[in-house]
DOVO-443895 format. One record per residue (C-alpha): x, z, y; residue number from 1. Coordinates in Angstrom, 1 decimal. Layout:
REM residues N
X Z Y k
X Z Y NUM
...
END
This chain:
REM residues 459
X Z Y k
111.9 48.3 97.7 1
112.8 44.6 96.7 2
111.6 42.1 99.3 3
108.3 39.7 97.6 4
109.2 36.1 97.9 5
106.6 35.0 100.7 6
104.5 31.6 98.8 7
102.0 29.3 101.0 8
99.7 27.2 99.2 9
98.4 24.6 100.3 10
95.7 22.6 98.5 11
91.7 21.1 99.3 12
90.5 21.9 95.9 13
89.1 25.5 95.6 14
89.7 26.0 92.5 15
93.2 24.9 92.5 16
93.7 27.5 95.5 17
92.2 29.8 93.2 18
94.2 28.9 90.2 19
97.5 29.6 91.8 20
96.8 32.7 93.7 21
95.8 34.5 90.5 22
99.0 33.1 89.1 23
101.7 33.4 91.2 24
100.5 36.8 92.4 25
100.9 37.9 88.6 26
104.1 36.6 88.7 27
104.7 39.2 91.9 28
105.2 36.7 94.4 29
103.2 37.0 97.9 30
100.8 34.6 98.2 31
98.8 33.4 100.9 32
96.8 29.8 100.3 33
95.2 27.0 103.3 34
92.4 25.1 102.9 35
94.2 22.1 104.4 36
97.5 20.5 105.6 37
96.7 21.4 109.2 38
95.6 24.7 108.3 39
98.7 25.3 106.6 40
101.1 24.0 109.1 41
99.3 27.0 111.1 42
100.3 29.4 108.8 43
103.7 28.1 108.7 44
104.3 28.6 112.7 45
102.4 32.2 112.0 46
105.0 33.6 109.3 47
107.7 32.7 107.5 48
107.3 31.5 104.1 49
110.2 30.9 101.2 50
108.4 28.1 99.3 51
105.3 25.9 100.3 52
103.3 24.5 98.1 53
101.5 21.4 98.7 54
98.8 19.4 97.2 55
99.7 15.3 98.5 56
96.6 13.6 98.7 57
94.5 16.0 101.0 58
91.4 14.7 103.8 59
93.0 15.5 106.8 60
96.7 15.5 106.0 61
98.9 14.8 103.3 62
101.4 16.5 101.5 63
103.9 14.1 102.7 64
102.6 14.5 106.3 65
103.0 18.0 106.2 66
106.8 17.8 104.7 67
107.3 16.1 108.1 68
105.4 18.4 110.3 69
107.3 21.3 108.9 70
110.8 19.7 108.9 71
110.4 18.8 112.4 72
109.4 22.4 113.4 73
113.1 23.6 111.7 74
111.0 24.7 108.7 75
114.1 26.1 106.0 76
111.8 27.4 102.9 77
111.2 25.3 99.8 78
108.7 22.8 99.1 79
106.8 21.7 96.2 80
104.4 18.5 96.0 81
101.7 18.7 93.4 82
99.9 16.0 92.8 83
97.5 14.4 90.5 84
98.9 10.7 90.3 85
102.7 10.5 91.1 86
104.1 7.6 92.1 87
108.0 6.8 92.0 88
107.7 6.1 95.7 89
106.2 8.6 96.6 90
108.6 11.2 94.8 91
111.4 9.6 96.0 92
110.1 9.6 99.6 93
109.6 13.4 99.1 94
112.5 14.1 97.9 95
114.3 11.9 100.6 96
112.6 14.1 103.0 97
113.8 17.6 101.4 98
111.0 18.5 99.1 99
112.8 20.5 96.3 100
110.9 19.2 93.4 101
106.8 17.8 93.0 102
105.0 18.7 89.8 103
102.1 16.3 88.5 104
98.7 18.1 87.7 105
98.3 17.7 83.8 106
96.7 19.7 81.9 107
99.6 22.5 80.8 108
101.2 22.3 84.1 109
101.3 25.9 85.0 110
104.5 26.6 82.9 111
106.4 24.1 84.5 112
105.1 25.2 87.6 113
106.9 28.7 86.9 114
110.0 27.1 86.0 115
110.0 24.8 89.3 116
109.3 27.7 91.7 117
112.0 30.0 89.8 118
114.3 27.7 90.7 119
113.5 26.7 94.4 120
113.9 30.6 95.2 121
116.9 30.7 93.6 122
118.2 27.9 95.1 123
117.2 29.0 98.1 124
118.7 32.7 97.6 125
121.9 30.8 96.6 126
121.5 28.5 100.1 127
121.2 32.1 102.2 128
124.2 33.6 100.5 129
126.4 30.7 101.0 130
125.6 30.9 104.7 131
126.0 34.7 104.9 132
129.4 33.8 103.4 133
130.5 31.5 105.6 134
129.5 33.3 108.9 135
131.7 36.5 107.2 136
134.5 33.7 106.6 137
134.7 32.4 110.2 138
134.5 36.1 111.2 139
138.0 36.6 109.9 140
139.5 33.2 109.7 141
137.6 30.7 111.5 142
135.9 27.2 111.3 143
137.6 24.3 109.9 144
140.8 23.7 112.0 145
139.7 26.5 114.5 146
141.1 29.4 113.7 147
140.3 32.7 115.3 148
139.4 36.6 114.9 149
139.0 37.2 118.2 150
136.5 38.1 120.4 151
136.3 35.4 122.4 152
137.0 33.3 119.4 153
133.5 34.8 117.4 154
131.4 34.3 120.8 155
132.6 30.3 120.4 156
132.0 29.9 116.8 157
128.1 31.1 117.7 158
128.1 28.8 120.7 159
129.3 25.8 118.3 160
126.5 27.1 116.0 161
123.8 26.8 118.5 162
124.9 24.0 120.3 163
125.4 21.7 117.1 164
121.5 22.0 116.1 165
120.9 20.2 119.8 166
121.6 16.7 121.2 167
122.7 17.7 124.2 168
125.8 16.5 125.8 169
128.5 19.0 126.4 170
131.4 19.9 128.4 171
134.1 21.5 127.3 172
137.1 22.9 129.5 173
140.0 24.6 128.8 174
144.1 24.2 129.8 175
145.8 21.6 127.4 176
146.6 22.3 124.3 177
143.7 24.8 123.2 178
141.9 22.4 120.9 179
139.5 20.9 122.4 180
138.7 17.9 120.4 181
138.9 20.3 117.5 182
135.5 21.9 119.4 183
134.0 18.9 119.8 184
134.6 17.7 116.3 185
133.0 21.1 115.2 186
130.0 20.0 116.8 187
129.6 17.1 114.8 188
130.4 18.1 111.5 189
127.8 20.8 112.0 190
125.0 18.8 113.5 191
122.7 16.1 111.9 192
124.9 13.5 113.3 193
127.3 14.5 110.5 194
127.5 11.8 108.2 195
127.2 8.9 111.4 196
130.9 8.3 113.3 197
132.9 10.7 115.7 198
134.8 8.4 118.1 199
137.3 9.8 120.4 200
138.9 8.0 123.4 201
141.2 10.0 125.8 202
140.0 8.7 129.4 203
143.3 9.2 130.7 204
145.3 7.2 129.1 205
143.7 3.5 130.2 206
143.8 1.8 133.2 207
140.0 1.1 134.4 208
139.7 -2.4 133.1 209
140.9 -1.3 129.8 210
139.1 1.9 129.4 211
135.9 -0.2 130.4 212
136.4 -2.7 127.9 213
137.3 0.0 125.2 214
134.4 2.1 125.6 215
131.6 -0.8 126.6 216
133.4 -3.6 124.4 217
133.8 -7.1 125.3 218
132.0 -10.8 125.2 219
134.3 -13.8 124.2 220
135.8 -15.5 127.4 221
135.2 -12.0 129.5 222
139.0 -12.0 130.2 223
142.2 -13.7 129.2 224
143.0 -12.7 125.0 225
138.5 -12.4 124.8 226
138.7 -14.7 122.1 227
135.6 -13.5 120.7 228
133.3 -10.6 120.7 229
134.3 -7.1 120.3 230
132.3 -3.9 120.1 231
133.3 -0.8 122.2 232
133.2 2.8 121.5 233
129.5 3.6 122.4 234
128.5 1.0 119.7 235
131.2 1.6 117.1 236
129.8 5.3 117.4 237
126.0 4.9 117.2 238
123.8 7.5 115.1 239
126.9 9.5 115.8 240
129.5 11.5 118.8 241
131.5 10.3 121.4 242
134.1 12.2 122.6 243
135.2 11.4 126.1 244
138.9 13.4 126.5 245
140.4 13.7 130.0 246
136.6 13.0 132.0 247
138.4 14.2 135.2 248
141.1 11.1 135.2 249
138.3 8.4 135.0 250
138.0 6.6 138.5 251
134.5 6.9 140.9 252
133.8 3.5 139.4 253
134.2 4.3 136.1 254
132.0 7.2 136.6 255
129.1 5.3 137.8 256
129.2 3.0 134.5 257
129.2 6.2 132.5 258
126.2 7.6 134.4 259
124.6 5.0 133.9 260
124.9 5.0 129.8 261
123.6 8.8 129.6 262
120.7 8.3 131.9 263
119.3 4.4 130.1 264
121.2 4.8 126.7 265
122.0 1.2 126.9 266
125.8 -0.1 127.5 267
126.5 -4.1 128.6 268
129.8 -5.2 127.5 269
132.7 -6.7 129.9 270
131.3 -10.2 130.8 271
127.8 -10.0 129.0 272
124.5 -9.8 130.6 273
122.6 -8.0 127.2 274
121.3 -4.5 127.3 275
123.0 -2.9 124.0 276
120.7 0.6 122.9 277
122.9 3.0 121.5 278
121.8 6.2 120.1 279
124.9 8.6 120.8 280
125.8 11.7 121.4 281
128.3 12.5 124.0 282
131.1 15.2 124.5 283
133.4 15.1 127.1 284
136.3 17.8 127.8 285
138.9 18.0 130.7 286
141.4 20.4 131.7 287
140.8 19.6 135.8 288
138.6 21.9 137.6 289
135.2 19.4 138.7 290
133.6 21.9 140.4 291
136.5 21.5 143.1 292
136.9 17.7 142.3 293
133.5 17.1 143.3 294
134.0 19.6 146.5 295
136.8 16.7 147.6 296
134.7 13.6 146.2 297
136.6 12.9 143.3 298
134.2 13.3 141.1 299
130.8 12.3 141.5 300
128.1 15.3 140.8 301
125.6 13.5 139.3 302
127.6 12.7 136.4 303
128.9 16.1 136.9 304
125.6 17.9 136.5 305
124.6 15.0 133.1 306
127.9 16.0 131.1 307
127.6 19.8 132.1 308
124.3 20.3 130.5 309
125.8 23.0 128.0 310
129.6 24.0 129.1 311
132.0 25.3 126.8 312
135.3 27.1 127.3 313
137.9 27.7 125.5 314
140.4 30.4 126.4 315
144.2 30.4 126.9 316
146.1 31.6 123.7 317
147.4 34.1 126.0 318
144.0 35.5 126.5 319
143.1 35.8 122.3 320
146.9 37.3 120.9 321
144.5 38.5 118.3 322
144.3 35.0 117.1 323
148.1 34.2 117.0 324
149.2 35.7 113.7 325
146.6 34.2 112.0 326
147.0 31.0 113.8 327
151.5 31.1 112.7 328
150.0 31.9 108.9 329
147.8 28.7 109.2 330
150.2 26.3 110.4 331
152.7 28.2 108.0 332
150.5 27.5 105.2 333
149.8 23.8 106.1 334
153.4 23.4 106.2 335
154.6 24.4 103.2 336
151.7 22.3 101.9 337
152.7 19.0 103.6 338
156.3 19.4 103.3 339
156.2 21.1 99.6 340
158.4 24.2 100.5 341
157.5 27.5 100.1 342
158.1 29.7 102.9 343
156.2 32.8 101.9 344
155.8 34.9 105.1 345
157.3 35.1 109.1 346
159.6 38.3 109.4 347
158.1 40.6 111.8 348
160.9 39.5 114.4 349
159.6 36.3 114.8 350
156.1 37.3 114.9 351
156.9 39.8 117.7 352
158.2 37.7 119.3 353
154.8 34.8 119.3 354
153.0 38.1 119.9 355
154.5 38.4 123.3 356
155.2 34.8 124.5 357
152.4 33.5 126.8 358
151.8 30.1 125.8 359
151.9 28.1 128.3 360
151.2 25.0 126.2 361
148.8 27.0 124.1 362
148.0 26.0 120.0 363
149.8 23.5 120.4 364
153.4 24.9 121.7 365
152.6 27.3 118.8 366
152.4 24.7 116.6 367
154.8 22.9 117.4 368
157.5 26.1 117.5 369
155.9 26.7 114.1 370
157.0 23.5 113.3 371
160.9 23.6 114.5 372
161.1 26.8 113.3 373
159.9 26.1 109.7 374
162.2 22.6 109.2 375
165.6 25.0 110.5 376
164.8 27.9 108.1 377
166.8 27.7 104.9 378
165.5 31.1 103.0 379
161.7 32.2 101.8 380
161.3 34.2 104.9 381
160.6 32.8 108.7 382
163.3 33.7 111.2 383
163.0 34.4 114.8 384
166.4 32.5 115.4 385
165.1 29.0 114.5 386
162.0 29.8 117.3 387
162.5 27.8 120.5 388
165.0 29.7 122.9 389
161.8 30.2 125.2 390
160.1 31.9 122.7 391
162.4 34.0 121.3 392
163.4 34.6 124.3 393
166.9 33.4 124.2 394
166.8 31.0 127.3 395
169.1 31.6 130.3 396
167.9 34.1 132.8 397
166.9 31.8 136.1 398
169.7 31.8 139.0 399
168.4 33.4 142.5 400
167.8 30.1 144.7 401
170.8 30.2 147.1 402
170.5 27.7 150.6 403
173.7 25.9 151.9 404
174.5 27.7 155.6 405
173.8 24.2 157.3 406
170.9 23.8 155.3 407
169.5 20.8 152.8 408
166.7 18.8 152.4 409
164.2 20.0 150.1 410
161.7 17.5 150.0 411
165.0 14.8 148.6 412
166.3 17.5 146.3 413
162.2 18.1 144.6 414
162.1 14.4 144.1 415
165.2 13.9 142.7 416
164.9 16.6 140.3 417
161.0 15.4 139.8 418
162.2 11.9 139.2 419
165.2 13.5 136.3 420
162.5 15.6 134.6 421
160.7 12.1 134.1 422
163.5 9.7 132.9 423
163.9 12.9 130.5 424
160.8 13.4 129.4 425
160.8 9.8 128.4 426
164.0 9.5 126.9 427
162.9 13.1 124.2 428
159.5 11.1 123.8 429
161.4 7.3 123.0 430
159.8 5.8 125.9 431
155.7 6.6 124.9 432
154.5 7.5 128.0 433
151.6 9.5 126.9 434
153.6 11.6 124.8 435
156.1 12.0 127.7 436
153.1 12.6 130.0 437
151.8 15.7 127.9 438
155.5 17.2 127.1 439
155.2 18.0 131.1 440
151.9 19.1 130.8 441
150.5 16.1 133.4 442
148.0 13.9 132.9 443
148.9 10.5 132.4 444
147.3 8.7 135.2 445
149.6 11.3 137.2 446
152.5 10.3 135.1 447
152.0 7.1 135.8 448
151.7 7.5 139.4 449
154.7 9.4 139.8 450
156.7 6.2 137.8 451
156.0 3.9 140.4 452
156.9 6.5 143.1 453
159.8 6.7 141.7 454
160.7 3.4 141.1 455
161.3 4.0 137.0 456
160.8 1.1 134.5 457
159.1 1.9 131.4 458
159.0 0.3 128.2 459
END
């Protein structure tokens, strides 16, 4: 038996009630009617309803009032205003607010009536299928940049779901390279905060001073260069998210400032005295454990306990190999796309061979290999051989450490290997420390410290 659309109506005139009961019940709808707008937000909490109709101009409530009651209690059926003297304002504030259509009381309006409600189920038939659609769609291939068929991948598409409906700050952890901005910017796009700015700044990368004045802005004359005012992150992103990469790298300091922001929702820029309200939501991500950072006092738990209100993490690839051929067809897609070759497929060598690599550098070492691999090959098919020697598994076989008979020192021969693997790292990355930073997987306040140790000049 076919489901009966579910109508509410909503009107102070009896005989109105009256009128579109008889109607829409011939029509086969099922209809129950309120004597009020408070009556019928009551009814609304009680069942769920596909279409509301509303009279606007009621004692207690009006039509408009109730559109925002409803709203506000996540109500997702239709709604119709009828009234008996429509104003452009007041349609356009209706419609502003979500109403589907309003219908004006004349003297024939019944037909129309049938039309308009027609077309608010359908649309709203339409709205449910395209939502059933897309949950089967990230099911199998994921959502927006994140891909995933995995287990562990469905269970964080749900979370994201949930969580983006909230304003809530969140915490996400994970080991580097397992997207973790993409999760964050999944947030946004699916929360209300979608149309306002998503602002990320990577925590690690600044010294103090500079990641204060990035994030907080500046007043003219705060420091040398301030030759006027400048707005930092928090502002820049108001209405929308800030994502706060690398939380674990910021200093004690630092961390009191950004306490601070999420308990008064006010930021004062470097050198100003004025209280700046910001309305923002805030997402930060590291790949440091804070639990034991806050055991050892590096991290203070207070601010621990305001960015871990909801925590997110994301697994290792190694822990989702579900998820790797789809995620080599994705980047193999995007490449032949951006580059405007067509490489059709990956022979099932080389996927094999991603299969049983562990990832140490996660998405983005798959990527990347994806990447190498795809600029090498010459023919229509993917080739293990162009795969990094590590992942196809063509790297030397490590030599048995072997100890002089009189002996060495080990802490001279770590450093000076240490202090190589740096000057390497920066000559492969051109000198941008950053980059050098994440090709061995440190963060870059540790990179940084490890320069100086070392005595090594950088650019």
């Amino acid at each position: 038996m076919l489901k009966r659309d579910k109508i509410l109506v909503v009107d102070d005139e009896r005989s109105i009630r009256e009128l579109l009961e008889i109607f829409l019940k011939k029509e086969g709808y099922d209809v129950t009617s309120a004597r009020s707008g408070e009556e019928g937000l009551a009814r609304s909490k009680a069942a769920d309803f596909d279409l509301i109709l509303s009279d606007i101009k009621m004692a207690d409530m009006t039509g408009i009032d109730l559109l925002r009651e409803l709203r506000a209690n996540n109500f997702n059926g239709q709604f119709i205003l009828l009234t008996a003297f429509a104003t452009a304002e007041t349609a356009i504030q209706a419609l502003k607010m979500g109403a589907f259509d309003y219908i004006i009381k004349s003297e024939n309006f019944i037909e129309e009536l049938k039309l308009v409600v027609q077309n608010a189920l359908e649309n709203r038939r339409l709205r449910e299928e395209n939502t059933y659609l897309r949950r089967e769609f990230r099911k199998v291939h994921g959502m927006g940049n994140l891909i995933g068929k995995s287990q562990t991948m469905q269970e964080l598409f749900k979370m994201i779901e949930v969580v983006s409906g909230t304003n809530s700050t969140v915490l996400i952890t994970g080991d580097s390279g397992t997207g973790k901005e993409l999760v964050a910017k999944a947030i946004h796009v699916n929360s209300l905060r979608a149309d306002a700015p998503f602002v990320s700044a990577n925590c690690g990368v600044f010294t103090e001073t500079l990641l204060e004045s990035e994030l907080f802005g500046y007043v003219k004359g705060a420091f040398t260069g301030a030759a006027g005012n400048k707005k930092g992150l928090f502002e820049v992103a108001d209405k929308g998210t800030i994502f706060l990469d690398e939380i674990g790298d910021t200093s004690l300091s630092m961390q009191v400032k950004l306490l601070r922001v999420l308990q008064e929702r006010t930021i004062r820029r470097v050198g100003g005295t004025e209280e700046i309200p910001v309305d923002v939501r805030v997402i930060a991500a590291t790949n440091r454990d804070l639990t034991a950072m806050v055991a050892e006092n590096q991290f203070r738990e207070d601010l621990y306990y305001r960015v871990r209100v909801i925590p997110i993490h994301i697994s290792p690839l190694r822990h989702r190999r579900d998820d790797i051929p789809l995620l080599a067809d994705h980047f193999l897609s995007r490449l032949n796309a951006t580059v405007g070759r067509n490489i059709q497929r990956l022979s099932a060598d080389a996927l094999r061979k991603l299969e049983v690599y562990d990832w140490p550098g996660n998405v983005r070492e798959l990527e990347n290999a994806m990447e190498r691999a795809y600029i090498l090959e010459t023919s229509h098919e993917l080739s293990a051989q162009h795969l990094p020697d590590s992942v196809a598994g063509n790297s030397r076989p490590r030599t048995v450490a072997t100890i002089p008979d009189d002996g060495f020192d080990l802490e001279q021969y770590v450093e000076s290997l240490q202090k190589s693997y740096l000057e390497e790292a920066l000559h492969r990355t051109g000198g941008v420390q950053v980059k050098a930073a994440e090709l061995l997987r440190m963060s870059y306040r540790s990179f940084r410290h490890y320069m100086q140790k070392h005595g090594i000049e950088g650019k």
